[in-house]
N, C-alpha and C positions, 0 to 999 in steps of 0.2 A: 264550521268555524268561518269567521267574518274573512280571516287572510285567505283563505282558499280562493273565495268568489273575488276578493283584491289580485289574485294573480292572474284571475282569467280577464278581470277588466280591463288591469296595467299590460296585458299582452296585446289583447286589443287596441288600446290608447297608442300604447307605442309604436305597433304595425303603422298607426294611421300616422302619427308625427312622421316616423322613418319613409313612409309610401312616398309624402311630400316634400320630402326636403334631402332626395338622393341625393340631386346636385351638388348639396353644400358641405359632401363627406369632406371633401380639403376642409374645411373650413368648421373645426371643432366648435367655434362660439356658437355658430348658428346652429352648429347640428345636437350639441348637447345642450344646450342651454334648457329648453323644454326637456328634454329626454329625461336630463338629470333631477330636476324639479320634481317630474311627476315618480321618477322613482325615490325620490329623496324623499317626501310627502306622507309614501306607504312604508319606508325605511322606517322611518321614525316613529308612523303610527306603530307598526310592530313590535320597534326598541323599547314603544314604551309600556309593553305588555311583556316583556322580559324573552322577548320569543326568538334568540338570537339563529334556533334551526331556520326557518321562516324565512329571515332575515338573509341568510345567505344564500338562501335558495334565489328569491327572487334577484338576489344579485348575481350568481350565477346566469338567470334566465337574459339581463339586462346586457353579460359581456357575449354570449351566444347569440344576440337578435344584431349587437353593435359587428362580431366578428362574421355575422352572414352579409350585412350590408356593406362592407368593407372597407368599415371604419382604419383613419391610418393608425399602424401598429404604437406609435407614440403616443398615443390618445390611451391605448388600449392598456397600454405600461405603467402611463399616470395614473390612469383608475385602480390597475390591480395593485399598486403602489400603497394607494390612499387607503383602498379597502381591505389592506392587510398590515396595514397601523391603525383602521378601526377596528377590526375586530381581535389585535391583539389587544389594541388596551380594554375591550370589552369584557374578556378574558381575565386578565389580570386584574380588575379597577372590583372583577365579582370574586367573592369567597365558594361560591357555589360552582362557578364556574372551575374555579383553579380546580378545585374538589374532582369532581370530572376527569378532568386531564391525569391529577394524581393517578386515580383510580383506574386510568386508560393505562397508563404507564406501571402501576403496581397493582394486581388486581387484589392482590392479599390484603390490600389497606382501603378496599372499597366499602362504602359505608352501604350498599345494595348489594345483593347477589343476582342480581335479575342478569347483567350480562353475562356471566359465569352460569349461569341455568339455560341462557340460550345457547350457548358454545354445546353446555351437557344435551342439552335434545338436538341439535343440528349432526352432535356424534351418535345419539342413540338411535336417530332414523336409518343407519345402515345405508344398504341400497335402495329399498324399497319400501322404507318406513315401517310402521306401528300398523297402519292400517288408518284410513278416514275414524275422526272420533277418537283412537285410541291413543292420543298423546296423554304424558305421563305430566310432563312437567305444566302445563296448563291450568293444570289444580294443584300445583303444588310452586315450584319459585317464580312461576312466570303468572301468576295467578291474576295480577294487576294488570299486565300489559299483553297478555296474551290474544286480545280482541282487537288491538292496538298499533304499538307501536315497535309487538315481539311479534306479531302474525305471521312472518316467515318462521322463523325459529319453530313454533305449530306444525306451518306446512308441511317444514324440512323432518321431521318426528312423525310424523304421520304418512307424509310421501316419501322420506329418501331423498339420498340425493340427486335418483332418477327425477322425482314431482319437482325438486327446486330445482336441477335445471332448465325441466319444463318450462317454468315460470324464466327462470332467465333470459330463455329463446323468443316468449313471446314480448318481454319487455324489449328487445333488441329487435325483434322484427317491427313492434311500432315505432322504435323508435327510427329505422330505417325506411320504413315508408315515410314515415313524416319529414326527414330529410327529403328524400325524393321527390316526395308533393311540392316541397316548399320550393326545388330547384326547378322544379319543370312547371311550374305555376307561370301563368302567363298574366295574373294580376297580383300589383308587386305587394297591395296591401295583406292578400289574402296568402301568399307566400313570407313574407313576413310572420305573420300571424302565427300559421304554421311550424316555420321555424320556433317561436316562444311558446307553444301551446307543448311542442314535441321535447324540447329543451326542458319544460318544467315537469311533466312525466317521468323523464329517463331519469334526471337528475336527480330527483325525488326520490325516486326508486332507489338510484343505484347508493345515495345515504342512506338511504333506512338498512339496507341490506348491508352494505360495509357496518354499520352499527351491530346490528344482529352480529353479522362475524368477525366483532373487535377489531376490525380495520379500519375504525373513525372513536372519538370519544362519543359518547352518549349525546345527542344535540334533541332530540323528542322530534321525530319529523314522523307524519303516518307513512305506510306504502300504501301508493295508487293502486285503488280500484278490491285492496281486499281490505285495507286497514274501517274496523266499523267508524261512523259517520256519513250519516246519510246527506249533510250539506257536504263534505268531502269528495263523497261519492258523487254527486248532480254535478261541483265544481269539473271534474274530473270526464264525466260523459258532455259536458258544455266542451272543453279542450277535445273530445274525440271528435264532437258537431264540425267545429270548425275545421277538422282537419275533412271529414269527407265533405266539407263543403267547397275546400280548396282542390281536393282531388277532382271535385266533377266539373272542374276548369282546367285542365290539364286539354291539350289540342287531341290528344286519341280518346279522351273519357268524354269529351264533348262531342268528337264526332260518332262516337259511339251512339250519344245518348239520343244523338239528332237522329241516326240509321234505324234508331229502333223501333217498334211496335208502339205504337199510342196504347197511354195506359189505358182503362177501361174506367168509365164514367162512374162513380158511384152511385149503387141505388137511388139512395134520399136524393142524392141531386138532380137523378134522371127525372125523381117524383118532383122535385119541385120546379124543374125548368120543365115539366112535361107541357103541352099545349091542352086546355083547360077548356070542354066543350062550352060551345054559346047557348047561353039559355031559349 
């Protein structure tokens, strides 16, 4: 999908705006001014593909790169202000939308059963699940979204809720490395960075997975790194790129990297820089 690779740009973009204009955190005009545009820009392109999950996501990534850089808390207030009178009237102004929320709220009047089949396999997995391959419900209510944007719900029926907390731990460990990269980054673009590449993972994750366990209305968002799509997927290893590319600036990963053994020349290179007898 076209938004994926828009969120790994707009993190980018905005690392670079935010690296340069730290100074001017008092001073909201100068520092939102760009900031807002370029998220406003991919806001809209989104909205206008009806993609409100998307949508909040990359706003979400927008108030976590402003709350690392430490933008003033009034700044932070007006935004969340404005962006939850946008997206209630968005909400409301849709018939599909309201539908949703109903459905969240009464599931008996849901015109899908898909989130009521994920609840059933996330109970049916036990401790230990069905066994790899042996989900039930994946050929049967989840048949649609089971590749998708029910892939936990699969996990959790197949692993238990041993395998899903797996999965928990490891979204929570990156997401805590990515923190830490980003504070101990000693270059402010590429900790920046960091920060929004690590923000749109977890975030991501932790909707899709509140959706799966009816702790959110249905919003269509994939989960990182299982949900199939292979531009999802590349978007998603692009955001891990830059995270180890901020960790190997880190002052003990750098002086690590300088203590250590030179790598070892590649063949073909040895072959073609070799020195080439004289005729």
């Amino acid at each position: 999908q076209p938004s994926e690779f828009a969120k790994a740009s707009l993190v980018l973009w905005s690392a670079a705006v935010l690296a340069n204009r730290t100074k001017s955190l008092g001073d909201p005009k100068r520092l939102l001014l760009p900031f807002l545009i370029g998220f406003g820009v991919i806001e809209g392109l989104v909205l206008m593909q009806h993609d409100v999950g998307t949508a909040l996501i990359i706003g979400m990534i927008m108030f976590a790169m402003l709350w690392f850089v430490g933008a003033p808390l009034r700044v932070m207030a007006a935004l969340a202000g404005v962006a939850a009178l946008g997206v209630g009237a968005l909400v409301v102004t849709d018939p599909e939308r309201m539908n949703r929320i109903f459905s969240f709220m009464d599931p008996a009047s849901a015109s899908s059963d898909q989130p009521m089949n994920a609840i059933y396999a996330l109970a049916s997995g036990g401790w230990w699940g069905l066994g790899l391959g042996a989900s039930r419900q994946k050929w049967g209510g989840l048949y649609n979204g089971a590749q998708t944007d029910y892939v936990f719900a699969v996990l959790g029926e197949e692993m238990g809720l041993i395998g899903s907390l797996f999965v928990l731990l490891l979204f929570f460990v990156l997401g805590f490395a990515g923190l830490r990269i980003a504070a101990r980054s000693t270059n402010k673009f590429l900790g920046y960075a960091a920060v929004g590449m690590t923000a749109w993972i977890v975030i991501q994750a932790m909707i899709n997975i509140f959706v799966v366990m009816r702790l959110l209305p249905v919003v269509g968002v994939p989960l990182p790194f299982l949900s199939q799509g292979g531009s999802a997927l590349l978007a998603n290893m692009i955001a891990v790129g830059v995270l180890l590319s901020a960790a190997r600036q880190e002052p003990g990963a750098a002086q690590l990297l300088a203590s250590g053994p030179k790598t070892r020349q590649p063949r073909l290179m040895s072959v073609i820089d070799a020195p080439r007898p004289r005729g």
